[in-house]
N, C-alpha and C positions, 0 to 999 in steps of 0.2 A: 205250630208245634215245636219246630226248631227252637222259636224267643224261649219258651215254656224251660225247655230240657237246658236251654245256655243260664239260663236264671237260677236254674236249678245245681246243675253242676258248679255255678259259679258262690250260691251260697255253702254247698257243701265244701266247697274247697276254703271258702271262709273259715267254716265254722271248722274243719279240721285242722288248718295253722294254728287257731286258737287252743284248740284241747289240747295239739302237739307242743306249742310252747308250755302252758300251763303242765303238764305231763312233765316234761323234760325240766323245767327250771322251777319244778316247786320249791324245792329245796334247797335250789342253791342260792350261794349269798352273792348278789351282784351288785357292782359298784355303782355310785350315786349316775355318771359318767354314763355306763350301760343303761341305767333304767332311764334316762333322757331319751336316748338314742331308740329303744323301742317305744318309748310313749310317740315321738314324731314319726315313726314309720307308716302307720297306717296313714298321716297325713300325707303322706310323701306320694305313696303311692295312689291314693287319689286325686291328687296333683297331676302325676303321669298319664293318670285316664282321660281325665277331662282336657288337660293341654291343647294336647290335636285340635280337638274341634276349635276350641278359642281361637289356635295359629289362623284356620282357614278362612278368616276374615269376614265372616258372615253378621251382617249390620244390628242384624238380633241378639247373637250369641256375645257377639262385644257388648253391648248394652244391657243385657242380661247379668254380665263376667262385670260392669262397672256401678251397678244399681246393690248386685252382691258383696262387690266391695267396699262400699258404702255401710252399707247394712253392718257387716261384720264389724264396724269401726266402730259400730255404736250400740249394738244388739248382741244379744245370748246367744248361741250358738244354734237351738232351738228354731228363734224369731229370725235369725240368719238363715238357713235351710228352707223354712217356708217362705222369703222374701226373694230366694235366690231360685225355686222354683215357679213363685207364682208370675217372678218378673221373667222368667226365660220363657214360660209359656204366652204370654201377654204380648211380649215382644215379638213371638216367633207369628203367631197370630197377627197384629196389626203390622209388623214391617213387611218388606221387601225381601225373599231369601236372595 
């Protein structure tokens, strides 16, 4: 029940930065500079989530973190996400934790 309600809160706090930006900055006119800086944010900060686990040196999660990086070098973003899940779970299955 806990997973349920953290999933839950976690996309409503999503989806409320979103309306609050859009809310707050419809109107205004922001520099080329600014709109860079928030288009990389939400990369960023999913960067910061997944980190951790990559640091912890687990033979799966690295192999998983380099099959994705691969991917992303030659695939849509799309075919990346599916390649970087279906290899994390594959790997976490056949390897070693």
């Amino acid at each position: 029940m806990m997973s349920v309600l953290t999933i839950v809160l976690m996309a409503l706090t999503t989806y409320s930065t979103r309306v609050a930006g859009y809310l707050l900055l419809n109107n205004a006119v922001i520099s080329p500079r600014t709109a860079k800086v928030m288009e990389a944010a939400p990369g960023c900060v999913l960067i910061a989530v997944l980190a951790p686990s990559f640091a912890s040196g687990k033979v799966a999660d690295l192999a998983a973190l380099a099959v994705t990086a691969l991917a992303a070098s030659r695939c849509s973003l799309l075919m990346t996400v599916v390649i970087g899940v279906a290899s994390g779970g594959l790997f976490r299955l056949f390897l070693p934790m």
